[in-house]
TIDO-36021 format. One line per 5 residues: number of its first residue (from 1); their letters; for each residue x, y, z of C-alpha. Coordinates in pm, 1 decimal. Example, Ala and Ser with C-alpha at 12.3 -4.5 7.8 and 13.67 -1.06 7.14 Angstrom:
<sites>
1> AS> 1230.0,-450.0,780.0; 1367.0,-106.0,714.0
</sites>
This chain:
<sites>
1> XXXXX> 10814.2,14749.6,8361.4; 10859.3,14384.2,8364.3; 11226.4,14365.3,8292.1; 11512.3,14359.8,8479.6; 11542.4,14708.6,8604.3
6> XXXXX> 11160.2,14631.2,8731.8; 11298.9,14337.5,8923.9; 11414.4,14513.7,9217.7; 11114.3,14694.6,9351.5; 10855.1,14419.0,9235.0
11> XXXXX> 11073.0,14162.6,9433.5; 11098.0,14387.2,9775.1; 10683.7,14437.8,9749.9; 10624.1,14039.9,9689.3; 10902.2,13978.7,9979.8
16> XXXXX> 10718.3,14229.4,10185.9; 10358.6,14058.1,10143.4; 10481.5,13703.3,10138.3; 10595.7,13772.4,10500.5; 10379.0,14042.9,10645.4
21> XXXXX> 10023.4,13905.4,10473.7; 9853.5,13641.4,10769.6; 9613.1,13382.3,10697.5; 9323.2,13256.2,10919.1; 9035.8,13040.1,10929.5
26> XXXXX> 9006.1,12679.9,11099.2; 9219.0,12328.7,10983.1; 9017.6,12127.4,10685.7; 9048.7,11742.8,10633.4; 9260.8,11688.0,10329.4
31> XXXXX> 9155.6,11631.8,9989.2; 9382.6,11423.7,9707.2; 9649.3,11524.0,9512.7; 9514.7,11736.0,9201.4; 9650.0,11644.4,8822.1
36> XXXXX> 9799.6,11962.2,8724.7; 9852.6,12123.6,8401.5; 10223.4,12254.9,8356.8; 10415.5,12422.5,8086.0; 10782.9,12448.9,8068.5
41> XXXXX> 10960.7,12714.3,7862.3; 11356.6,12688.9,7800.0; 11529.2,13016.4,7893.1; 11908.5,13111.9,7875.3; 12093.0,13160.3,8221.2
46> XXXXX> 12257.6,13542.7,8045.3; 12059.1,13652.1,7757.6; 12380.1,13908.6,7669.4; 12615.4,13540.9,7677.1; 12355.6,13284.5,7540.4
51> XXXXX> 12637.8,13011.9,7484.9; 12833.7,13071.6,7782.9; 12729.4,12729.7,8030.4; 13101.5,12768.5,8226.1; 12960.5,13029.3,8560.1
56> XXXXX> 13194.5,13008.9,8889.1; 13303.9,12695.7,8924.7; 12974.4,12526.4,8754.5; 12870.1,12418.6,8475.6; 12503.0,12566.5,8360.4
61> XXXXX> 12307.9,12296.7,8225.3; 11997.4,12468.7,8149.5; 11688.8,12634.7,8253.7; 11324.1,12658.0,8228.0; 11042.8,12864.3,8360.6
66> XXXXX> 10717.3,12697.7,8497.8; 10383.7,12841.1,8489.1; 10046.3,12645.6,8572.8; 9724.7,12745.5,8556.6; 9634.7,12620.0,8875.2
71> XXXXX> 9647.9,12915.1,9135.0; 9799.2,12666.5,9385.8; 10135.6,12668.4,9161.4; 10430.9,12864.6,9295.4; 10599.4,12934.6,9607.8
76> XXXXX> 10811.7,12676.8,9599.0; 11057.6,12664.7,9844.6; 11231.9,12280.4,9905.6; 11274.2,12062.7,9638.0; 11424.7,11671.2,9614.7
81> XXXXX> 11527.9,11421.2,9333.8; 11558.0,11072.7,9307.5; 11891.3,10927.9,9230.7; 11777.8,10944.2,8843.9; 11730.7,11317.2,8855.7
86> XXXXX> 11350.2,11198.5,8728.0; 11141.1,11211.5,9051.0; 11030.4,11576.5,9163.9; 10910.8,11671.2,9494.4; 10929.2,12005.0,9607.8
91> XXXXX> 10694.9,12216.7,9867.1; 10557.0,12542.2,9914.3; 10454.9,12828.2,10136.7; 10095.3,12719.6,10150.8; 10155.3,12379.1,10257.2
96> XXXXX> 10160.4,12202.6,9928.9; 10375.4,11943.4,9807.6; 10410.7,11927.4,9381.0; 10505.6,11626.0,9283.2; 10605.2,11535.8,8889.1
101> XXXXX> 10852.0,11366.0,8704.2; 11119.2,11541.8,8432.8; 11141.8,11467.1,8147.2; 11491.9,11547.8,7959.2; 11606.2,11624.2,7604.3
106> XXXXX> 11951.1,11535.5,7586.2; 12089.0,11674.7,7926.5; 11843.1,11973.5,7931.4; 11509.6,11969.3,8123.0; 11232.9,11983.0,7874.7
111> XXXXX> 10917.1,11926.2,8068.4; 10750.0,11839.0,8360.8; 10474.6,11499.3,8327.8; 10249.3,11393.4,8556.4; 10237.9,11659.1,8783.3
116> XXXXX> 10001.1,11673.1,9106.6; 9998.7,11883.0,9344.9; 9767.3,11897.4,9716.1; 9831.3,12007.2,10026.5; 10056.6,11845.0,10297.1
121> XXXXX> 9885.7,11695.0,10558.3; 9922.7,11714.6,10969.9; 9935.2,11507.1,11248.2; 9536.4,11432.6,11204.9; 9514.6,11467.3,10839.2
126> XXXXX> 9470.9,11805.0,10813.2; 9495.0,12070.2,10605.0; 9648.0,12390.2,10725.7; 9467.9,12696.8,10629.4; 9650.2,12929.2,10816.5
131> XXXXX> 9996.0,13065.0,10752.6; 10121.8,12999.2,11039.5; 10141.4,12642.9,11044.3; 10136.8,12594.5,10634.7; 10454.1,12786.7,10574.1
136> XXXXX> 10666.4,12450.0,10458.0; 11008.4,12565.4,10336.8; 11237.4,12262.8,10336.3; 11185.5,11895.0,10236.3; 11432.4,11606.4,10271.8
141> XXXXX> 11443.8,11224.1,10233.9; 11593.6,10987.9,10467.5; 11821.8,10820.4,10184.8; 11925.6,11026.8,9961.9; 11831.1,10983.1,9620.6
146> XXXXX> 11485.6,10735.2,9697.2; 11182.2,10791.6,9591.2; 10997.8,10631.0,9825.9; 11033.9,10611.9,10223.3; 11108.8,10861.2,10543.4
151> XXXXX> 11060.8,11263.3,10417.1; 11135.2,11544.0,10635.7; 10940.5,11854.8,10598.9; 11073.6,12181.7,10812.2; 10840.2,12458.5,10827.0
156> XXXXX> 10868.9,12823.1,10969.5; 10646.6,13033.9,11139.6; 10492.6,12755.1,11405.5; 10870.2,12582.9,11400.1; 10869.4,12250.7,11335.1
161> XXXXX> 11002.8,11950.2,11166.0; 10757.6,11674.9,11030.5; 10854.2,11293.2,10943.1; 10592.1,11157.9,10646.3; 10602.7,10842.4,10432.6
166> XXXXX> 10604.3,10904.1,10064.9; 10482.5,10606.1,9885.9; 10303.6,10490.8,9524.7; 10005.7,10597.6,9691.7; 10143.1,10955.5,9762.5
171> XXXXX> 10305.5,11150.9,10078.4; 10118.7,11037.0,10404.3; 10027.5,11254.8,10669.9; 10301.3,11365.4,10919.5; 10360.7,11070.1,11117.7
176> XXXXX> 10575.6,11239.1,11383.9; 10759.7,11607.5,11513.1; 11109.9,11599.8,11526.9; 11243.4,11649.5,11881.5; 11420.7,12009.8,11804.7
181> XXXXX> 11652.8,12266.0,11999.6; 11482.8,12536.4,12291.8; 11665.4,12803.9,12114.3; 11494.6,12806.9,11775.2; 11183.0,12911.2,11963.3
186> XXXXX> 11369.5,13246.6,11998.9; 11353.3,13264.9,11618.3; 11126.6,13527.4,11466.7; 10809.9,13384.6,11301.3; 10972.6,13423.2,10922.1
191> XXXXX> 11364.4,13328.0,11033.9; 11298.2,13033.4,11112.1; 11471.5,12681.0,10981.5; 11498.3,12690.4,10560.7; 11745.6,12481.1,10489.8
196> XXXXX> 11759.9,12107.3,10556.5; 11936.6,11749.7,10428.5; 12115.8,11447.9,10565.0; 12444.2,11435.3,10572.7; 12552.9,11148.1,10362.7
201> XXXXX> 12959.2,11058.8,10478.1; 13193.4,11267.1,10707.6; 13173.6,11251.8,11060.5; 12831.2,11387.5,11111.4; 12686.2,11114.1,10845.2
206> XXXXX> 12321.2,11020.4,10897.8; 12234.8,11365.5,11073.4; 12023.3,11547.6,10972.2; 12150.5,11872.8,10983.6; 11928.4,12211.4,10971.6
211> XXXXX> 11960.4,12602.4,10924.9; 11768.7,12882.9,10999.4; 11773.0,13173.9,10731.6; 11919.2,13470.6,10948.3; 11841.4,13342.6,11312.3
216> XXXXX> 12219.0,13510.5,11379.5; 12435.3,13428.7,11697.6; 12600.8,13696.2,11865.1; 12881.2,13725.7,11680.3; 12642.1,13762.9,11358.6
221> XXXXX> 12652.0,13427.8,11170.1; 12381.0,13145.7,11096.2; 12272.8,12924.9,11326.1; 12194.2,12534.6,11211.8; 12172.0,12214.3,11444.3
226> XXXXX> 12289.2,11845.9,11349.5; 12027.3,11642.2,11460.7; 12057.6,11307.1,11517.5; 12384.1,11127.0,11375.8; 12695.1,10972.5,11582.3
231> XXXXX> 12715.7,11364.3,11763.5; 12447.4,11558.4,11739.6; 12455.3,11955.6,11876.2; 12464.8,12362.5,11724.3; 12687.4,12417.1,11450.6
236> XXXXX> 12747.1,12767.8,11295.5; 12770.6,12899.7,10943.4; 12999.3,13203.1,10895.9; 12755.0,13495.0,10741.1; 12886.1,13666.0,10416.4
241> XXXXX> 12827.3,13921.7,10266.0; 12470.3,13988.0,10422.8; 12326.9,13694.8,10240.7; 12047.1,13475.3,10397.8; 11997.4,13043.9,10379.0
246> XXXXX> 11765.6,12914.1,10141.8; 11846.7,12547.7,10097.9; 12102.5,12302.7,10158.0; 12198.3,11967.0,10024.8; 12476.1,11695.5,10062.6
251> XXXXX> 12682.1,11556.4,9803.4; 12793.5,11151.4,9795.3; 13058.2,11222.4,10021.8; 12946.5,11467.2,10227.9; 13015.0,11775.8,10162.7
256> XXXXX> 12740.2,12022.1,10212.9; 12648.9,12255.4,9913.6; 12467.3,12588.4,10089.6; 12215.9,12822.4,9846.1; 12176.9,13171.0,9958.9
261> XXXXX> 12004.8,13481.1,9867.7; 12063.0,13835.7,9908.6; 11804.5,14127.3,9806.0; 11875.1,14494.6,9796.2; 11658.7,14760.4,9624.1
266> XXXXX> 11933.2,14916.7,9449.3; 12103.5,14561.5,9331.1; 11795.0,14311.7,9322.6; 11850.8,13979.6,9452.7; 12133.6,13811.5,9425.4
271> XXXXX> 12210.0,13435.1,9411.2; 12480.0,13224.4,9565.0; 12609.0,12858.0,9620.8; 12905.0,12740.1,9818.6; 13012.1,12418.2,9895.9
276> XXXXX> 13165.9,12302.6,10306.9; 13386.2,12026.9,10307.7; 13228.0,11714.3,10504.0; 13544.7,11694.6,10741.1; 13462.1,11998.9,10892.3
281> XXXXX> 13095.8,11918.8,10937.4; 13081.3,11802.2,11314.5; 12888.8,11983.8,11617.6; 13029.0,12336.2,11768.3; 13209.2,12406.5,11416.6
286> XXXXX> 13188.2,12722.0,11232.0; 13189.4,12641.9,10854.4; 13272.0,12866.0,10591.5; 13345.2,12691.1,10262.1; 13447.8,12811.2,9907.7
291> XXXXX> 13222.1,13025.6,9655.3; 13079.0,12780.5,9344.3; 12875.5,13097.0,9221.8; 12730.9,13414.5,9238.0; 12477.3,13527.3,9048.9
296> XXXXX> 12287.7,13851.7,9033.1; 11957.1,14023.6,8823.5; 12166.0,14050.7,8503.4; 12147.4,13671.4,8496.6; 11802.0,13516.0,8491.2
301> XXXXX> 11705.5,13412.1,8833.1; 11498.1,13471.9,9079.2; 11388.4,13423.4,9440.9; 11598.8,13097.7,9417.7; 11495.1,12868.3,9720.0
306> XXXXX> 11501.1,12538.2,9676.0; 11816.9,12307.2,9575.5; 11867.4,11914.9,9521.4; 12153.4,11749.4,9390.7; 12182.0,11419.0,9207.7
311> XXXXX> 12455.4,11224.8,9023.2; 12422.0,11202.3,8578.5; 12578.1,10871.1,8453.5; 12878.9,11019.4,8414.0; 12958.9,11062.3,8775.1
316> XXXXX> 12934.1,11448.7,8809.2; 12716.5,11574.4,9095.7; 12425.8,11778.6,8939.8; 12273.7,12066.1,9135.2; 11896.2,12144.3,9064.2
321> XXXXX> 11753.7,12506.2,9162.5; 11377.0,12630.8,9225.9; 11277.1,12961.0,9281.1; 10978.1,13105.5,9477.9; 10795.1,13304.8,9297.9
326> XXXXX> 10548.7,13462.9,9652.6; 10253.5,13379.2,9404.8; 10350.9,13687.6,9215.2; 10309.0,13566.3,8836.1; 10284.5,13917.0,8687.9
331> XXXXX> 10645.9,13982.8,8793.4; 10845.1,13703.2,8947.9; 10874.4,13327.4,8816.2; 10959.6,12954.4,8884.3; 11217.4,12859.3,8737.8
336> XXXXX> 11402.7,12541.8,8755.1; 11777.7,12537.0,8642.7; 12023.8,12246.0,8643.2; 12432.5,12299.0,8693.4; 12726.0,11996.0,8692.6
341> XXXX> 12985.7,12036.5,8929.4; 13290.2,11914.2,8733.0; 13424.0,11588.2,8850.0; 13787.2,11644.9,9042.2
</sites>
């Protein structure tokens, strides 16, 4: 079965070996940033409702699945945009970093161009080979919407928070750590911090702000830190529904927009984005925020992980989604979808 009643138990089993499979062997010097070869293949969002684009409170703009013939390609887990919506750069669970530029038809996505992909590089140049230190799952820049300058990378696992350089010349190695909170060394290996951005205007503007994917408090809700920024400290995100963190990302003014994922063997995985006013983005807070969209395995996504948001010409804020496929091409995919949050 490769359909959607397959989706379920194929998911759990990739989940499963994505977390409990360990890697080992010693750190390699780097080598460059491969040309790779990738195809991308336009797919409705609900095959039963193929012109329906009005889900929640977005707009779908389109979608497309990725595939690659390079075995590196997948497991994609953080992804940015330039202010153009033209610059890719998302990374992986292996330690990679894909970078590429879209290439549009109209307002849809038609394919990916000069894509590379290599692995991301330590404080020595290194490559990680093992899991526990290549297990990247969040990527932000400085300024939102450049192309070139400060990145963050956050990985899991080893918990950390890396500061490169991307350039013309590529994404440097990690020129610092991050200075981050005792307590997310009481994180389990895979709950570690998933979701990352700057805030862009509020009162916390300039932090950058981070979340674990269920690293709970006491009272059962997510815990995050704003680092950095005019106050930095913990700040809490109210836990719904028994859905998990995968990415975050801040609009122009500051409001944060929060993807989340919930699998269950009986449902599949389900998909969800609110959106957290930036006034209520400050240290000690416990944010909830409205519902922009829930989506589940009748709809076509997947192990949706990564989010970015830029602005079209037309003002509107447009959300871009990435899915993690665990390296599982024979029954999960990367897919890359675009929304528009209506102006107003």
């Amino acid at each position: 079965m490769t359909g959607p009643a397959a989706r379920p138990f194929v998911l759990f089993i990739s989940l499963f070996l994505a977390c409990a499979v360990p890697c080992s062997g010693s750190e390699a010097q780097s080598p460059r940033m491969q040309q790779t070869e990738v195809t991308a293949r336009p797919i409705p969002f609900d095959e039963d409702k193929p012109d329906q684009t009005r889900f929640g409170e977005l707009q779908w703009l389109g979608t497309v699945r990725l595939t690659s013939p390079n075995r590196a390609f997948g497991g994609f887990s953080g992804l940015t945009l330039d202010k153009t919506g033209t610059r890719l750069l998302a990374v992986t669970d292996e330690g990679n970093v894909l970078s590429a530029t879209l290439q549009y038809e109209g307002r849809r996505i038609k394919a990916l161009r000069n894509a590379k992909l290599g692995p991301i590089r330590g404080l020595r140049g290194q490559v990680f080979t093992r899991k526990r230190n290549q297990d990247s799952e969040a990527i932000a820049m400085a300024v939102a919407g450049a192309a070139k300058g400060k990145m963050y990378v956050a990985f899991e696992r080893n918990h950390r928070i890396a500061e490169h350089t991307v350039s013309s010349a590529g994404m440097s190695s990690a020129r610092r750590l991050v200075k981050l909170p005792r307590e997310l060394k009481a994180a389990s290996s895979n709950k570690g911090i998933e979701a990352m951005t700057v805030v862009r205007a509020g009162p916390s503007k300039g932090a950058l702000i981070a979340f674990t994917e269920e690293h709970l408090n006491a009272d059962g809700n997510h815990i995050g830190w704003l680092l950095g920024g005019r106050a930095p400290g913990r700040i809490l995100l109210k836990r719904l529904g028994g859905f998990a963190i995968t990415d975050i990302a801040s609009l122009k003014n500051g409001d944060l927009l929060i993807l989340e994922r919930r699998f269950r063997l009986v449902e599949g995985v389900r998909m969800r984005l609110r959106r957290v006013k930036a006034g209520n983005v400050r240290a000690g807070a416990l944010l909830e925020g409205e519902v922009l969209l829930v989506a589940n395995s009748l709809q076509e996504i997947d192990n949706m992980e990564g989010l970015a948001v830029h602005q079209d010409r037309q003002g509107r804020d447009i959300l871009t989604l990435i899915s993690d496929d665990n390296f599982n091409t024979s029954f999960q995919r990367t897919l890359l979808m675009q929304f528009a949050l209506p102006n107003g």
